[in-house]
C-alpha positions as CSV (number, residue, x, y, z in Angstrom):
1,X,-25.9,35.2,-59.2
2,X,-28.6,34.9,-56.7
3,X,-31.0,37.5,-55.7
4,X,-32.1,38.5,-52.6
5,X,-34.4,41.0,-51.7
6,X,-34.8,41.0,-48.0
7,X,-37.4,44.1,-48.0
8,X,-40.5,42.5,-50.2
9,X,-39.7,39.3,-48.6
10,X,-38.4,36.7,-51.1
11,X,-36.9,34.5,-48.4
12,X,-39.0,34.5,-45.5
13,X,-37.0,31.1,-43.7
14,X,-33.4,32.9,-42.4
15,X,-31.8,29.1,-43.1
16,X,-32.8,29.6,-47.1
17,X,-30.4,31.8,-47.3
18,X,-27.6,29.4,-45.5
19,X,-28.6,26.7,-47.8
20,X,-28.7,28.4,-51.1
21,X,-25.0,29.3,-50.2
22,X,-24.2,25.6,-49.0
23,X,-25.7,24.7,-52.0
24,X,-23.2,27.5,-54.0
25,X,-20.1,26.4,-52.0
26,X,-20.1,22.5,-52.5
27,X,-21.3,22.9,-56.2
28,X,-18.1,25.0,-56.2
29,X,-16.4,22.6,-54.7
30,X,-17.0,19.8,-56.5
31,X,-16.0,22.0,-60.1
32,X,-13.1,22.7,-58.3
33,X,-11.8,19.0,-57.5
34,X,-12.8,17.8,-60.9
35,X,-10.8,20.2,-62.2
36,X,-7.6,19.6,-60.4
37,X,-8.1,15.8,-60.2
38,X,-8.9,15.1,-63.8
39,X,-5.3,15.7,-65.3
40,X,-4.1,13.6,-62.6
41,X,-6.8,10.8,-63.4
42,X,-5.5,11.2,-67.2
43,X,-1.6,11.0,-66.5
44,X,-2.2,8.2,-64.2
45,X,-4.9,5.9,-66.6
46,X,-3.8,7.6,-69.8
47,X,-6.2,8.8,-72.2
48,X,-8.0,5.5,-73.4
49,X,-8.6,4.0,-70.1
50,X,-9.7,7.4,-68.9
51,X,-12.1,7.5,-71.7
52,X,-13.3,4.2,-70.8
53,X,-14.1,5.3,-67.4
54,X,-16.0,8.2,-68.5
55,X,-18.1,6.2,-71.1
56,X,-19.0,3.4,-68.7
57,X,-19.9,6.1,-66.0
58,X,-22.5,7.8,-68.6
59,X,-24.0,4.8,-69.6
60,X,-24.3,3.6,-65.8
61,X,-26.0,6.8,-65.4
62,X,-28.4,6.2,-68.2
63,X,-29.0,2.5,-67.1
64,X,-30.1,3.4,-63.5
65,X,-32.0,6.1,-64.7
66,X,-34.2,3.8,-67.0
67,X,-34.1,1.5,-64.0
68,X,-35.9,4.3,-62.0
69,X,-38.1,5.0,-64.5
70,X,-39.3,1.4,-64.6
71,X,-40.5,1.5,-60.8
72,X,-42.4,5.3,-61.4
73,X,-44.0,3.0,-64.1
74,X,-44.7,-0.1,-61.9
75,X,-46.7,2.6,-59.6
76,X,-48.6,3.8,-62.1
77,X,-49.7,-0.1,-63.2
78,X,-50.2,-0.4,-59.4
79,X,-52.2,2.2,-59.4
80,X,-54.4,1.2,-62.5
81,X,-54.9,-1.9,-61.4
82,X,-56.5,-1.1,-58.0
83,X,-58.7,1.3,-59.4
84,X,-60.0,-1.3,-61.9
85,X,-60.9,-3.8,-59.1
86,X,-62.6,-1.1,-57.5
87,X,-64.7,-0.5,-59.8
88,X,-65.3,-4.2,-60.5
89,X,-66.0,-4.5,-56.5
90,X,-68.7,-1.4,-56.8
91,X,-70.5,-3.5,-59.5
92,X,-73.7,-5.4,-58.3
93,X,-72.8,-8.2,-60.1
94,X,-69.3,-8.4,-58.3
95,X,-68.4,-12.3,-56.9
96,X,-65.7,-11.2,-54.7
């Protein structure tokens, strides 16, 4: 249920409201088609290779979201790093 209140100005942007129900609608949509597609998936795979589908699509999930979380932590390094060899450059005694 969303809540709009158009008086004390809760969405200001008139296209907030378009995309909070284009948001609604394809969420809706997409419930809808796994529902109607998923006995059909079943009755064509059968039960085990459906299953199979569904595990290897959660652990692909999991997989590339530890792979994202590996370049987050890569920036982070980055980031570390070059503020060590800043510091190291504001030194007096600094070669480089």
């Amino acid at each position: 249920m969303v809540l709009i209140i158009r008086n004390q100005g809760l969405f200001m942007c008139p296209r907030q409201n378009g995309n909070i129900f284009s948001n609604l609608a394809g969420g809706a949509w997409v419930a809808a088609l796994t529902l109607a597609i998923t006995p059909i998936q079943i009755n064509l795979l059968g039960v085990e290779a459906f299953g199979l589908i569904v595990k290897w699509g959660i652990e692909g999930a999991a997989v590339a979201y530890m792979g994202l979380g590996y370049f987050t932590l890569g920036a982070a390094v980055r980031s570390d790093i070059t503020r060590i060899i800043q510091r190291i450059m504001q030194r007096e005694e600094a070669i480089l």
